[in-house]
C-alpha positions in Angstrom: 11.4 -22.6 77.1 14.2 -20.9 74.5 14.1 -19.5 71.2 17.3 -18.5 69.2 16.7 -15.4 67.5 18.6 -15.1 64.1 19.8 -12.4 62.1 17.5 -9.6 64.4 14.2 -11.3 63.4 12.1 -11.3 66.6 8.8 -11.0 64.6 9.9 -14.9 63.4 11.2 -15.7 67.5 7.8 -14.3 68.3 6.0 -16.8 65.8 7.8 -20.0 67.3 7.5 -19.1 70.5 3.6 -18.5 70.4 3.4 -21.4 68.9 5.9 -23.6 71.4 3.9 -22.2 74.2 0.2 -23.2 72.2 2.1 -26.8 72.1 2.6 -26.9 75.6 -0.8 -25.9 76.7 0.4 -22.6 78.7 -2.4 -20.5 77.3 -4.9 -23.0 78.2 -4.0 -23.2 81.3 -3.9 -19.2 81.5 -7.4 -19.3 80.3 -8.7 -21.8 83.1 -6.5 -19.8 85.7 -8.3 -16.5 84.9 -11.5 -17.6 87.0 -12.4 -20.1 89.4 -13.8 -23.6 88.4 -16.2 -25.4 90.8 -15.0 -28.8 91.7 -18.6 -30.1 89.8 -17.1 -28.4 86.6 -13.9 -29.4 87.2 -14.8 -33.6 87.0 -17.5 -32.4 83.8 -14.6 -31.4 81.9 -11.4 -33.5 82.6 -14.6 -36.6 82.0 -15.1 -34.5 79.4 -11.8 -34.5 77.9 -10.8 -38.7 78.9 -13.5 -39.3 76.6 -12.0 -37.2 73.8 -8.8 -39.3 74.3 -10.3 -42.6 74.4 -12.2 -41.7 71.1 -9.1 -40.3 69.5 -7.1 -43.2 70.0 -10.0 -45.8 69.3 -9.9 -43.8 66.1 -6.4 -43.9 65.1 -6.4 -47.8 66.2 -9.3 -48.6 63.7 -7.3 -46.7 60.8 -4.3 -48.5 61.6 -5.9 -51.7 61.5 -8.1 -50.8 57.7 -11.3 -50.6 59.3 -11.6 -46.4 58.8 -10.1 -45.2 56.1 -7.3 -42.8 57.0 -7.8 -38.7 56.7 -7.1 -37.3 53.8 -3.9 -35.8 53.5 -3.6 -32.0 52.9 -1.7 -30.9 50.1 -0.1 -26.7 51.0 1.6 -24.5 48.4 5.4 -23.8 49.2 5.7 -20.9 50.8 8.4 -18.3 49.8 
């Protein structure tokens, strides 16, 4: 993973590479590294989180099709 730093701002490198990394799942993974997970907790969570995908793209499928209506889009003040 790279990040171009301009003009000496590593505060700003910093910011996009936390959030490149958050992308990517590395501090998740960190997280469930830290400790051991029995192989029971293991199958409760990647069940777990196939059921969060299959929902999710149930979900997207019925707004693309008109059946939910789609989220509401929100609206941020410029920043600068």
């Amino acid at each position: 993973m790279q990040v171009l730093v301009r003009d000496n701002n590593v505060e700003q490198a910093l910011r996009v590479l936390k959030k490149k990394m958050q992308r990517e799942g590395v501090f998740r993974e960190m997280k469930a590294r830290s400790a051991y997970e029995k192989p029971s907790e293991k199958r409760v969570r990647e069940k777990a989180e196939a059921v969060r995908r299959y929902r999710k793209l149930a979900r997207k499928k019925m707004q693309r099709e008109g059946l939910l209506p789609a989220p509401k889009k929100v609206i941020r003040p410029a920043r600068g």
